[in-house]
C-alpha positions, 0 to 999 in steps of 0.5 A: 534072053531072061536068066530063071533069076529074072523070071523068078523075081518078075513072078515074085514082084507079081505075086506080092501085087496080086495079094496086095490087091486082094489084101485091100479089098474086103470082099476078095473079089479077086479071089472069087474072080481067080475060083471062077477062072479056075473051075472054067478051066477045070470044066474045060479039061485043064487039068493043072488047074485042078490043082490051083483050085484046090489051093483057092478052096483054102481060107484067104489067110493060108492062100496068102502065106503059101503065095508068099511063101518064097520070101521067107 
């Protein structure tokens, strides 16, 4: 069984890659990609996603420092 230490760093170490592969990518597809899932979901009635996608409407810059936030 995995300590919340554990899944707290796997989901950290996941973050960091996901925002390296939108960083390296001019265009963000990724990004664009993440704002399509999300309003499928809302469109589904997932309502957690609501909130996701009220973050991906924010400019990549702030997306990314919120993402990483945890680091600090």
């Amino acid at each position: 069984m995995r300590t919340h230490q554990e899944i707290d760093r796997r989901s950290l170490e996941m973050v960091r890659r996901i925002v390296a592969k939108i960083d390296a990518d001019p265009e963000r597809r990724g990004l664009a990609h993440a704002k399509s899932v999300c309003n499928r979901w809302v469109a589904q009635g997932i309502v957690s996603a609501r909130e996701w996608l009220s973050l991906l409407e924010k400019p990549w810059e702030e997306i990314r420092a919120i993402l990483l936030e945890r680091e600090r």
